[in-house]
C-alpha positions as CSV (number, residue, x, y, z in Angstrom):
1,X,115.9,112.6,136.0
2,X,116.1,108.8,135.1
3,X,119.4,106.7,136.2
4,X,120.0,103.3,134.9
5,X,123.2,101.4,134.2
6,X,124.8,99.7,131.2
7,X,124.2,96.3,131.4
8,X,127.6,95.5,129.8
9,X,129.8,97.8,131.3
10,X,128.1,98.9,134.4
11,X,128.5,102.4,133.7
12,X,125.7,105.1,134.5
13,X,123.9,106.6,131.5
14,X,120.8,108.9,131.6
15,X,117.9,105.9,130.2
16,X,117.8,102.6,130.4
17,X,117.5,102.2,126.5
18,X,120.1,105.0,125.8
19,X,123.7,104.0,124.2
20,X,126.5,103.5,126.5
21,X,128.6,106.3,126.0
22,X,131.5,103.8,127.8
23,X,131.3,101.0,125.9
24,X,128.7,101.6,123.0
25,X,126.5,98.8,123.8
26,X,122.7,100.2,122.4
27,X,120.3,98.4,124.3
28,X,117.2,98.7,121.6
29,X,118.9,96.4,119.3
30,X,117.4,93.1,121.0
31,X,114.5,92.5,123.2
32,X,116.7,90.6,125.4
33,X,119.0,93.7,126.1
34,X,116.0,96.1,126.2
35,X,114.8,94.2,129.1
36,X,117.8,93.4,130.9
37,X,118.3,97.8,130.2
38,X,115.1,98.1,131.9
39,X,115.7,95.9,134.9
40,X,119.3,97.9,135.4
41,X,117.4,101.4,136.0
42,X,115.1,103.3,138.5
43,X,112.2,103.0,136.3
44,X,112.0,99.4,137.4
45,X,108.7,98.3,139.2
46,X,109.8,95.4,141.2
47,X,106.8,93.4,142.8
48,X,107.0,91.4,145.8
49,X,105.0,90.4,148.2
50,X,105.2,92.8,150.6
51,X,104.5,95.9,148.0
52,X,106.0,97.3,145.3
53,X,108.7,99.3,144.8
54,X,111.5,100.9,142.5
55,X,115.5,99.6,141.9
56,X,117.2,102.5,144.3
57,X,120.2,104.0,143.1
58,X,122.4,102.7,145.7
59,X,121.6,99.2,144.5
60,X,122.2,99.9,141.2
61,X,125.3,101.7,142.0
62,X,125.9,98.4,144.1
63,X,125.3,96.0,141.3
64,X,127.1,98.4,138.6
65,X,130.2,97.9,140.7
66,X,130.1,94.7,140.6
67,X,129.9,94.2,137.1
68,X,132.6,96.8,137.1
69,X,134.7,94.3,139.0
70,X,134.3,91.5,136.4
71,X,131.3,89.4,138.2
72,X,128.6,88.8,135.7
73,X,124.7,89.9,136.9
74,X,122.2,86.8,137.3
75,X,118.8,87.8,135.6
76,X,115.7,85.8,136.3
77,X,115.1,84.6,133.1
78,X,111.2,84.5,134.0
79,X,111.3,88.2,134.8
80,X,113.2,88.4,131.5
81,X,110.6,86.5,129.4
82,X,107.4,88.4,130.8
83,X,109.2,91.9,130.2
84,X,109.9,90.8,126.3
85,X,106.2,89.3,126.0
86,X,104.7,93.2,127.1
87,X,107.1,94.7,125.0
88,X,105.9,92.5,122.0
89,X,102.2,93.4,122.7
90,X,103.1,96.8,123.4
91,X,104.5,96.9,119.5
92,X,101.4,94.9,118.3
93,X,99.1,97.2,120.0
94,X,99.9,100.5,118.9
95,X,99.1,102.1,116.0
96,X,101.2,101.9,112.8
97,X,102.3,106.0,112.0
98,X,102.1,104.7,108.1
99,X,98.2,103.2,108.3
100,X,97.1,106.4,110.6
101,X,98.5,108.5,107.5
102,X,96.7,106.5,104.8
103,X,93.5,106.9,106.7
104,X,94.2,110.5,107.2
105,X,94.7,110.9,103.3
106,X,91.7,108.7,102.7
107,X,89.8,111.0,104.7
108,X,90.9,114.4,103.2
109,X,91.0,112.7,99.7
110,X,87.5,111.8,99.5
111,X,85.7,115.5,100.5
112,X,88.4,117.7,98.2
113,X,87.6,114.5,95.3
114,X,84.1,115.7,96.1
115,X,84.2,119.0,96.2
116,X,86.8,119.2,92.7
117,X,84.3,116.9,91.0
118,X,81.1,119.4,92.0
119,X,82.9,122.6,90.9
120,X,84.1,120.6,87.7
121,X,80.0,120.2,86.8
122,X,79.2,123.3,88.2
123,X,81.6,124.9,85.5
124,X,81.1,122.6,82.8
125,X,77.4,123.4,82.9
């Protein structure tokens, strides 16, 4: 199971994008919040230069106290910037539900079109 924290109130919550069931704050209303959501939860890849690794609880629990306790969390506005630019090509990237249906009824359109039209002559003859 995921853990993350609310980056407003420092509460735990299940996802990093979930509402805040503490203070209502719902992270997937800006980029900016969705990223700093993202950085405040264990499905975090943080990338140094010794490796890899994921947030651990303990330091979110650590960090979620202290926004608990009133002291506001520095982000790295860099790490910020490049989480919002994949999340923008992420959105560009996939494929639009609404265009996959219109080629889906193009594609059954055309063959029962077809077919109607070829019993229509078949009858009519």
């Amino acid at each position: 199971m995921s853990f993350a924290i609310c980056i407003a109130c420092g509460r735990e919550k299940s996802e990093p994008f979930a509402p805040c069931t503490f203070c209502g704050l719902c992270p997937e209303s800006d980029n900016v919040a969705m990223a700093k959501s993202l950085m405040f939860s264990d499905q975090f890849l943080v990338l140094r230069d010794c490796g890899e690794y994921h947030v651990s609880r303990a330091e979110l629990e650590r960090i979620a106290e202290r926004i608990r306790n009133g002291q506001p969390h520095v982000f790295d506005d860099r790490v910020i910037s490049d989480l919002i630019w994949q999340k923008v090509q992420l959105d560009r990237d996939k494929p639009r539900f609404a265009s996959g249906m219109l080629q889906l009824a193009l594609w059954l359109f055309v063959p029962v079109a077809v077919v109607w039209l070829l019993v229509f002559l078949v009858e009519s003859l």
